[in-house]
N, C-alpha and C positions, 0 to 999 in steps of 0.2 A: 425572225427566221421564217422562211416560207414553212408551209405545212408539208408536214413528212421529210421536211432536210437532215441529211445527215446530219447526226449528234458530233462536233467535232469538241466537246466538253473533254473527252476522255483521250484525245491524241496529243500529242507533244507537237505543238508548231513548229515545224524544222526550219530554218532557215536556210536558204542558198547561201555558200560560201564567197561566191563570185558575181553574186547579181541580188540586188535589191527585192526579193521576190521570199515567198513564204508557203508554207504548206497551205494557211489558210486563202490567200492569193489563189493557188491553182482549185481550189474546191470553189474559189466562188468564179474561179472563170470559166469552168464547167458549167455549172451552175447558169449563170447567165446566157452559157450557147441554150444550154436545153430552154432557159425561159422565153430562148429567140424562138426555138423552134415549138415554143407551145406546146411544150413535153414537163414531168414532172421532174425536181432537183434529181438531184444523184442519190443514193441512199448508201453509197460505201466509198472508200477510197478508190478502188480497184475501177466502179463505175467511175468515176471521175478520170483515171488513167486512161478507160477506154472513150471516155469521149474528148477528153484532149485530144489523146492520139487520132482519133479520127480528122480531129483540129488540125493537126500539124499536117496528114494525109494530104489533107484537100488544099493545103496552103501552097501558092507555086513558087516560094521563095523562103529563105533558110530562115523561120519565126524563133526569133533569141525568147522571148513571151512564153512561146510552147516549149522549149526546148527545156528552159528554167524549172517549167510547170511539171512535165516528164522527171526531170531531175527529183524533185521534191517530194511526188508522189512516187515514186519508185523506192525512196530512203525512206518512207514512211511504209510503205506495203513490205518489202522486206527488211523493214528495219536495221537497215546498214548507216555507215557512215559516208554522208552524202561526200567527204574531199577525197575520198578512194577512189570512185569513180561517177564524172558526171562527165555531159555531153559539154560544156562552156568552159572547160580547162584551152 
């Protein structure tokens, strides 16, 4: 674990109903942008939702990856049940 990364010990790994992808998946692909840009990990979920979404922002074509990643981290921050609603139905 990088130093100072979020603790995801205490979260329930959600899994995507519809896509190969995980809670843990979008925290480390968070993760990764910031290590591109020479920034430190994420330290919450919520941080990690906002630099997705920044992700998807800047992307010029419809990213299934973010879209996934959004999905997972949204049913983890409000704690809902991801097949009620997500963006990949």
């Amino acid at each position: 674990m990088q130093a100072n990364a979020f603790d995801m010990s205490n979260v329930a790994n959600i899994h995507h109903p519809f896509a190969d992808y995980t809670l843990a998946d979008a925290v480390k692909l968070a993760n990764n942008n910031r290590n591109l840009n020479l920034l430190p990990p994420v330290g919450s979920l919520s941080e990690a939702r906002e630099v997705v979404q920044a992700m998807v922002n800047r992307a010029g074509f419809l990213w299934i990856t973010g879209m996934a990643a959004l999905d997972v981290l949204d049913a983890a921050i409000e704690n809902r049940e991801l097949k009620a609603s997500c963006r990949l139905i």
